[in-house]
N, C-alpha and C positions, 0 to 999 in steps of 0.2 A: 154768754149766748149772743150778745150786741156785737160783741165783736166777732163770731162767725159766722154771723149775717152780713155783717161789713165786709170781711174779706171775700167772701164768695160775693158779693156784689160788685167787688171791684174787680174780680177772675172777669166776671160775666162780661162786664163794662169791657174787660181789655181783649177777649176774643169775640166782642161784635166793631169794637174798632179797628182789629185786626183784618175780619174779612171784608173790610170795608174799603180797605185802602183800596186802589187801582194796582195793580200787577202789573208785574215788568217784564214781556219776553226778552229772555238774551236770541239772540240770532247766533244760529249755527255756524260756527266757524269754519267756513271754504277751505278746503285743502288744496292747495293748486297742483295741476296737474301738467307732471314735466313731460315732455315732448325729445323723445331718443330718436337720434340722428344716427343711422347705422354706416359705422363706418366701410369707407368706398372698399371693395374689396376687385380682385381681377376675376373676369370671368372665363373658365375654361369651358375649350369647348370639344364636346365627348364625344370619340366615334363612337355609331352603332356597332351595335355585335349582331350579326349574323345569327340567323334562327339556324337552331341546329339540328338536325339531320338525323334519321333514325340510321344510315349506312355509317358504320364505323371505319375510319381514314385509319388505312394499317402502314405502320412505316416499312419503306422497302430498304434492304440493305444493296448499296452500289458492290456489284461483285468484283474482284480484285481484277486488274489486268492480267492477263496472260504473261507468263513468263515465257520469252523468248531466247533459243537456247543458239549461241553464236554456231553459225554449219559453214563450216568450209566452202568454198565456194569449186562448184565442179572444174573450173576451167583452170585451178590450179595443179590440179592433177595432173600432169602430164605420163605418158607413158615413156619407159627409155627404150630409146635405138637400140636392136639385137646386135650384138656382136657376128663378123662373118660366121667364127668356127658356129655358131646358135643357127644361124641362117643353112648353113651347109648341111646340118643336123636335122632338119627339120620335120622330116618324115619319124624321125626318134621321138619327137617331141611328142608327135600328132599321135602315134600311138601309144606311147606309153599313158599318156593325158587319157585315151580314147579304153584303154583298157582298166586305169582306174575308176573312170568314171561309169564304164559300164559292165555288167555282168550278162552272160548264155548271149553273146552279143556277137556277131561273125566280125571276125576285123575288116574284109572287105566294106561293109557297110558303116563303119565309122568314119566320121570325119571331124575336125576339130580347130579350130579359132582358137588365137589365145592372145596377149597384151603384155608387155613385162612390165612389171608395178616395181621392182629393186631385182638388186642382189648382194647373197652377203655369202662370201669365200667361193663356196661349190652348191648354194643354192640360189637359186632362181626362183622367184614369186612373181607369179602369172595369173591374169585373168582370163577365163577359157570359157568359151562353149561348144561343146559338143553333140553332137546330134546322131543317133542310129536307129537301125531298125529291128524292132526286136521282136526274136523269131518266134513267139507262140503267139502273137497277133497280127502280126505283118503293120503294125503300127510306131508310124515316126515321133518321135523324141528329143527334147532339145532339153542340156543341164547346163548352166551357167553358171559356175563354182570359182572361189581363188582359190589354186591351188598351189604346192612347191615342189619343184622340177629339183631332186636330187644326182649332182653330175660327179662322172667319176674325177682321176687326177687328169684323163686326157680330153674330159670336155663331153664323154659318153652318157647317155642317160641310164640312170641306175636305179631311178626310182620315183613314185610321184607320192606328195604327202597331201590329204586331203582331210576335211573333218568327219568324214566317214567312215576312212582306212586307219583313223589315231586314238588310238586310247586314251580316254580321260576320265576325270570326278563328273566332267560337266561342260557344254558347248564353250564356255568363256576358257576354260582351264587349257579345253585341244584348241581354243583358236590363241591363248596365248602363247602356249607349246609351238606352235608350226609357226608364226607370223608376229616378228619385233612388234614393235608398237607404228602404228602410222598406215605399217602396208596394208591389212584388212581394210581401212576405211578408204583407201584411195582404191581398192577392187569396186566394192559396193558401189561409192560415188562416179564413177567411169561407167559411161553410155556400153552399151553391149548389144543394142537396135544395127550399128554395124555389120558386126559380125555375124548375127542372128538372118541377116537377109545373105550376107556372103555364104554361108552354110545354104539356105536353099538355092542357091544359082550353080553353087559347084554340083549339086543333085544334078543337075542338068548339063551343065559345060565341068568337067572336069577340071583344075588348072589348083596349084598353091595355096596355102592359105592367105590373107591378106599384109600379114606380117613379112610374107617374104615378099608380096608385087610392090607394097609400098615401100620396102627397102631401094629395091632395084628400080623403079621409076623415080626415086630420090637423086636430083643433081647433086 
């Protein structure tokens, strides 16, 4: 019993010497604090954008250019010089021209211009205008047609070929029928403002058509 008096005497002894001692703070250990250096970078600099618009930008398509289609040039056309026995003929010409072209038409009252555009053997391709008066309205008339002057063997008119008097499938088929290649467009492209005022002056002064005065006033 002596001796657990003793030992507990000496516990007591050693936890009042313990809280006896002086205490020791340790100091809290600083953590140093590093310092970042941001490396140098380049700086860009940004357009603005444009506040945008409630109208919506429609793309336009550029339309193709025009195709331009190469045209003959009118001053190439020349018309050909009538032969005498053609010139001598002339009054044959001016009617039978005047009588296909026109229909219930008195022959006195026709008159007729015309141009030579070719020829090929015993025809003649001509460009014509003719002009009459026709008798249920007493009203003047002017047609401005190519037509083909068919001649007999001694040079006589026999007949005129026009796309009205020819039979065909179709206006290209009778205008390739009556006229090779070339001569239709050298009709069309040839002035006929000419002939068209010579027509109303012989209304008044009688005289040729201008194919024969320009022959004969030719040196």
């Amino acid at each position: 019993m002596e001796i657990i008096k003793t030992l507990g005497l000496i516990a007591l002894l050693s936890i009042i010497l313990t809280s006896c001692a002086p205490s020791h703070t340790l100091a809290p250990t600083k953590t140093p604090i590093l310092t970042l250096t941001p490396a140098p970078t380049s700086r860009t600099t940004l357009t603005p954008i444009p506040p945008s618009t409630d109208t919506p930008i429609l793309a336009t398509k550029t339309p193709p250019s025009p195709t331009v289609l190469p045209t003959q040039p009118i001053s190439t056309y020349e018309v050909i010089t009538p032969e005498p026995a053609e010139l001598e003929r002339w009054r044959e010409y001016e009617e039978a021209l005047g009588n296909a072209i026109y229909e219930r038409v008195l022959r006195e009252d026709i008159i007729c211009e015309w141009l030579i555009m070719g020829r090929d053997d015993r025809k003649v391709y001509v460009w014509t205008s003719c002009s009459g008066i026709r008798p249920f309205d007493s009203k003047l008339t002017t047609f401005t047609i190519c037509a083909v002057v068919y001649l007999g063997a001694d040079g006589e008119v026999q007949g005129i070929g026009t796309g009205e008097n020819t039979s065909g499938s179709s206006y290209g088929a009778v205008r390739r029928k009556l006229f090779p290649p070339g001569i239709y467009e050298r009709c069309v492209h040839t002035p006929a403002d000419r002939m068209k005022e010579h027509l109303e002056s012989r209304r008044e002064n009688p005289e040729p058509p201008l194919i024969v005065l320009d022959a004969t006033t030719t040196p």
